[in-house]
N, C-alpha and C positions, 0 to 999 in steps of 0.2 A: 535518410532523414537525420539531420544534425539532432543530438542533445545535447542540452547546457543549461546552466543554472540562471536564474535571475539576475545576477549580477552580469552575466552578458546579453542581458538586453534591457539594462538600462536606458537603452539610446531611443528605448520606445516608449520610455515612461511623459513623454509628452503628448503621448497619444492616448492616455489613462488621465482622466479630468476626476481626480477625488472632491469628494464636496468637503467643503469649509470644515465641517467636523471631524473629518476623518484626516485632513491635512493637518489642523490643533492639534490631535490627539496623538499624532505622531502612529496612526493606525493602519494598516494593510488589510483593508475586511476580505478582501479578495472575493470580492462582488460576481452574482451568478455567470455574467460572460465576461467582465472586465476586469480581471483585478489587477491592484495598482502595484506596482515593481518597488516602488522605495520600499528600503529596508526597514521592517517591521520593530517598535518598540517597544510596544506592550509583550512583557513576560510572561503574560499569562493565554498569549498565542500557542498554538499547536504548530510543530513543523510540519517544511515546504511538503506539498503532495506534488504527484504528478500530474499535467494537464498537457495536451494536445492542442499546438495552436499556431495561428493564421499570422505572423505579423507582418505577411508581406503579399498580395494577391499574386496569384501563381499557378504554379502545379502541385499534384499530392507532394512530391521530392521538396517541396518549399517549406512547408510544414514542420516545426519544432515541438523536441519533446524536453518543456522546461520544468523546474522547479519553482513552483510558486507557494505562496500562504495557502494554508487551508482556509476555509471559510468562513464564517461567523452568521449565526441567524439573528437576520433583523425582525422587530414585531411584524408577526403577519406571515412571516418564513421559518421552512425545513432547512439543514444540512444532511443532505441527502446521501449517505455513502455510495456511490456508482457498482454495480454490480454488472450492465450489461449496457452496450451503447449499439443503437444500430441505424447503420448509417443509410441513407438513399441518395438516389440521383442527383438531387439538387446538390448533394453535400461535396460534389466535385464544382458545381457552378459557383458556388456562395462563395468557393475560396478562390476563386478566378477573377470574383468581384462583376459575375454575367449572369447572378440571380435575381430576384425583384427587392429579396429581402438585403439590405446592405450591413451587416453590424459594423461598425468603426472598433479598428482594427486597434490592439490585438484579439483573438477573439477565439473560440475554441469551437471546430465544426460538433454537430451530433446533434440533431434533433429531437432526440428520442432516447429515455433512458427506462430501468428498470435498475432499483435497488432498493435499500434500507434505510431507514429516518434515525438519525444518530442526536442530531438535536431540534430543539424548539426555540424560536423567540414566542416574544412576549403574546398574549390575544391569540393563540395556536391553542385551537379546541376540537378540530375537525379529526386531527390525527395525533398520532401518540409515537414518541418514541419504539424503536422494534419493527413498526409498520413497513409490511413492505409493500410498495408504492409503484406505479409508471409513473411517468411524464413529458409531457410534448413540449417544448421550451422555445424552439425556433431554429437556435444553436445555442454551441457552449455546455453539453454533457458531456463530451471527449475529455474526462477529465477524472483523477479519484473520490473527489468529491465538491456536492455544488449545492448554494443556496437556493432555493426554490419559494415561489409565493407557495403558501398549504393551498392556497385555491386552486393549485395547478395536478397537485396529487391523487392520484384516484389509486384505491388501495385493490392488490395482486390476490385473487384466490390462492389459498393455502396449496391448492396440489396443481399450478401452474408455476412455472419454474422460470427466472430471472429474463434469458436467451430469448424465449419465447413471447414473455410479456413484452417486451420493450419492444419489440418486433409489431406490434399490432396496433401501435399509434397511429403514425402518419398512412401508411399503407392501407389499411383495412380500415380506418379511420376516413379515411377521405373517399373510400369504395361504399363504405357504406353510407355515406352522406351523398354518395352522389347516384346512387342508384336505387336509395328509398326513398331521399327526399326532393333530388333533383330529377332524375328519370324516371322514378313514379314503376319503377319493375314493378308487373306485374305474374302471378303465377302461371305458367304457360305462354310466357311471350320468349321470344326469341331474344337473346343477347349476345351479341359478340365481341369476342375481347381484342383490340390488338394488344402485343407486347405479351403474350398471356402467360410468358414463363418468368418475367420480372417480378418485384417486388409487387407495384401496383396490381399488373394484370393478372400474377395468381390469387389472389386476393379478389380480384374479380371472376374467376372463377368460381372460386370456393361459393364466395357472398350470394352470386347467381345462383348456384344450384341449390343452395343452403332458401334461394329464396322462391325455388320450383319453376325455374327458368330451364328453356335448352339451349345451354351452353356450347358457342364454336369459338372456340379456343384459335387463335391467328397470330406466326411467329415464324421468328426466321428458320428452321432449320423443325426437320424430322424429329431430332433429340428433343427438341424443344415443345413441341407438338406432344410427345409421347407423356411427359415429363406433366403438361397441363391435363393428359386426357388423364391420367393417374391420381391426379387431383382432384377430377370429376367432370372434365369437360366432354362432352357427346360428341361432339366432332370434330375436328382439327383441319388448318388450312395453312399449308407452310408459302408466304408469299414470296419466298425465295424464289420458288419456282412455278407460283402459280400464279394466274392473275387474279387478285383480289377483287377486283369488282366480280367477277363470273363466278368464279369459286363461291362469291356468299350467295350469287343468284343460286345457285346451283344448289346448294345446302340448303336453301329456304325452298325451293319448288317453285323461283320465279316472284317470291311477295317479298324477300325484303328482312333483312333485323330489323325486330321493330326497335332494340336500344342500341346503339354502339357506343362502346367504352374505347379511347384510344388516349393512353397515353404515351404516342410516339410520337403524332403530328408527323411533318414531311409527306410525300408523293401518297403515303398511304391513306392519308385523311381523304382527300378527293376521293379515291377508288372507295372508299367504306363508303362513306354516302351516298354515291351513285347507287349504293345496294343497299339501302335503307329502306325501311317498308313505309306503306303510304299513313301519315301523320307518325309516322317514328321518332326518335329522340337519341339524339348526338350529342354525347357527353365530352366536352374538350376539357381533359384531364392536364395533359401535360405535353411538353413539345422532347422526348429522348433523344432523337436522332439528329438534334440541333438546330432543326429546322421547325419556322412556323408558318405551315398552310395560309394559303388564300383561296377558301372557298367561294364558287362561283354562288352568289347569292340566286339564280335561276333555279339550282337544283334543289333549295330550300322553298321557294314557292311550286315547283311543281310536285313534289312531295310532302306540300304540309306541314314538312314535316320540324320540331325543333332544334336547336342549334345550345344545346346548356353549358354557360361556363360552370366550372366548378372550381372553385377558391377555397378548398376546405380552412385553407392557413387565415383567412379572414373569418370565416364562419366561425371560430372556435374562438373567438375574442369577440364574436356578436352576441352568440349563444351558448353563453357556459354550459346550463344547463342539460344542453342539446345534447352540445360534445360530451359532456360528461355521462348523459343518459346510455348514447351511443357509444362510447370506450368501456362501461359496465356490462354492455349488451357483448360486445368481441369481447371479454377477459372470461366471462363466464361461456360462451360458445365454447372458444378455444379449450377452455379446463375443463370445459365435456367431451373433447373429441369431436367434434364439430367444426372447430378450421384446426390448420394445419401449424399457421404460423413459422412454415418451414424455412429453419437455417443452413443457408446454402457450405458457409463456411464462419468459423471463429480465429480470431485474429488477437493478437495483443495491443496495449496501445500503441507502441512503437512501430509496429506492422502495419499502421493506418494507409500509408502510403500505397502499397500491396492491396489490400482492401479496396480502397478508392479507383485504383487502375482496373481491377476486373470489373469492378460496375461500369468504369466508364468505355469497358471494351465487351462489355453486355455479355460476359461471361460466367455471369452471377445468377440461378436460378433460385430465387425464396428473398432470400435476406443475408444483411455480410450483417456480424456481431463483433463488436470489440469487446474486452474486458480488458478493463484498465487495474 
C-alpha cells in the first residue's frame, strides 16, 4: 500500500465538491468521509492526521495511507478520536465499487468504529467530551480521527474495551435485528447458521443461544465448526464434506430449522431451504461467496415457509431508536460476558490491505481490528 501526503493527491481534489463556505473561507474541514485536499488556511487548524483511503476502485493493494486535515465539528457533531476500526465483508466490496452503498470517491473504508469524543460543535447535549463512544457510519472510520452526527454515538460501558466494542455494530447489529425482529426467534426453535465462524454467523451463534435456541452451527471446514461449537453452538455441520440439505434433516430428526441465518448465499442457500421446517423462516443476510441464489419459489409454497430480507444498513436510518435501543442491548451483553465479540486478529492502519485479504480469503474467524 502506497503512502503519501496530500499534496500528491491533489489530482483528486476535483472529486471533493467543498460548499460555497468552505471554498470563501479558504477551509479544509475535512468532512466525516470527504475531506477536501486544498491546502488549509486557517491557523488555527490542527495538523494532517492519518486516514485510509479509496481514491481509486480496486483492490485492498489500491488503497492509500495519506495525510489529511484533521477535522472540525459542525453544530450537531463529535470529533471522534478513532481508537478501534473493524472492518467486514462488504468493506472489500465498497472499494471495488460492487457494493450497493457507493461513496464518491475519495473515501475512507470502515464502517464501524469505537473511540473517544475530543470535541463538540455547537447544539451537542447528548454527549460530552471524554465520552467513549461506538459508531456505525457506512464508511470512512479508517481513519485517526472523524466528525460524526452526536445522533450516531451510543456511549461504551466503562469495563468493555475499544477492540471489542467497535466489533459489535454491524455484525451483532444486524444478527440481532434480523433474528428478534425479522425471524421472530423463538426459545426452543431450531436455528441454523451458515457461515458460523465469520463475523456475522458467530454473532449468530452467540445471539441464538443467548436467545434459548439450538444452535447448528454450518461451515467450511472441521476448524471452523469446532471454533462455533466453543462459542456455543450444539451441533456443527461442515458442508465441505457433507451434504447440507441431509445433514440439517438429520440434525433436526426429519422437521427442519425452523430459522436459517445465511450469510453466504451461493449453492448453499437452496440446500438450507430444502431443510427448513414447515412455516420456517429464511433470513437472507448477505451474499460472501460472491454469488446470489435463485430460489425456486416452489419450495417456499410447499413449506409455508418465509423468505425475510434483512437490510440492517437501511433499518438503522428508519429507526433510530430501534438501532440505538438494540446496540445498548449488545454493549451491555458483551460487558457482561455474555457475547464474545471475538477478535480474530489486530492490524495497524497501514496493514489494512493484509486485513482486507484474509476476510476476503475467509480466513478470518470473529473480527479483523484496525487501530489507526
Amino acid at each position: 500500500m502506497e503512502s503519501l501526503d496530500t499534496s500528491a493527491l491533489r489530482a483528486n481534489v476535483g472529486n471533493v465538491k467543498a460548499t460555497k463556505a468552505e471554498t470563501n473561507s479558504g477551509c479544509c474541514l475535512a468532512r466525516t468521509v470527504r475531506p477536501c485536499y486544498s491546502r488549509c488556511t486557517n491557523p488555527s487548524h490542527p495538523a494532517a492526521m492519518k486516514a485510509l483511503l479509496c481514491s481509486r476502485y480496486g483492490t485492498p493493494d489500491d488503497l492509500i495511507l495519506a495525510d489529511i486535515p484533521e477535522p472540525v465539528a459542525n453544530p450537531g457533531e463529535a470529533v471522534v478520536r478513532v481508537e478501534a476500526v473493524a472492518l467486514n465483508f462488504f468493506d472489500t466490496l465498497i472499494i471495488a465499487n460492487k457494493y450497493q452503498t457507493k461513496p464518491p470517491l475519495p473515501f475512507s473504508p470502515g464502517a464501524e468504529c469505537a473511540g473517544t469524543v475530543e470535541a463538540l460543535g455547537a447544539d451537542v447535549t447528548e454527549i460530552a467530551a471524554g465520552d467513549r463512544v461506538v459508531a456505525c457510519t457506512g464508511y470512512g472510520t479508517a481513519r485517526e480521527r472523524i466528525a460524526i452526527p452526536a445522533s450516531k454515538l451510543i456511549k461504551i460501558p466503562d469495563s468493555l474495551d475499544a477492540d471489542r466494542a467497535a466489533g459489535l455494530c454491524v455484525t451483532y447489529g444486524t444478527t440481532l435485528y434480523a433474528l428478534k425482529d425479522r425471524g421472530r426467534l423463538k426459545a426452543g426453535e431450531t436455528l441454523a447458521v451458515l457461515g458460523a465462524s465469520g463475523g456475522a454467523g458467530l454473532a449468530a451463534v452467540e445471539l441464538g443461544k443467548l436467545m434459548q435456541a439450538r444452535v447448528i452451527a454450518c461451515a467450511s471446514s472441521a476448524e471452523k465448526i469446532a471454533f462455533a461449537r466453543k462459542h456455543g453452538a450444539d451441533d456443527g455441520i461442515d458442508y465441505n464434506s457433507e451434504d447440507l440439505k441431509e445433514a440439517l434433516r438429520l440434525a433436526t430428526q426429519g422437521r427442519g430449522a425452523d430459522v436459517i441465518y445465511d450469510p453466504v448465499g451461493g449453492t448453499y442457500a437452496e440446500a438450507a431451504l430444502r431443510s427448513i421446517a414447515w412455516e420456517g423462516r429464511f433470513l437472507v443476510v448477505g451474499f460472501a461467496s460472491g454469488e446470489i441464489p435463485k430460489l425456486p419459489l416452489n419450495l417456499v409454497l410447499l413449506k409455508s415457509c418465509d423468505v425475510l430480507g434483512v437490510f440492517w444498513g437501511s433499518w438503522i436510518e428508519r429507526d433510530l431508536a430501534g438501532h440505538r435501543a438494540n446496540t445498548l442491548q449488545l454493549l451491555a451483553w458483551c460487558a457482561e460476558g455474555k457475547l464474545s465479540s471475538h477478535v480474530h486478529a489486530v492490524y495497524a492502519l497501514a496493514e489494512a490491505p493484509a486485513a482486507l485479504k484474509a476476510i476476503a480469503a475467509r480466513q478470518v474467524m470473529g473480527k479483523v481490528i484496525l487501530k489507526p
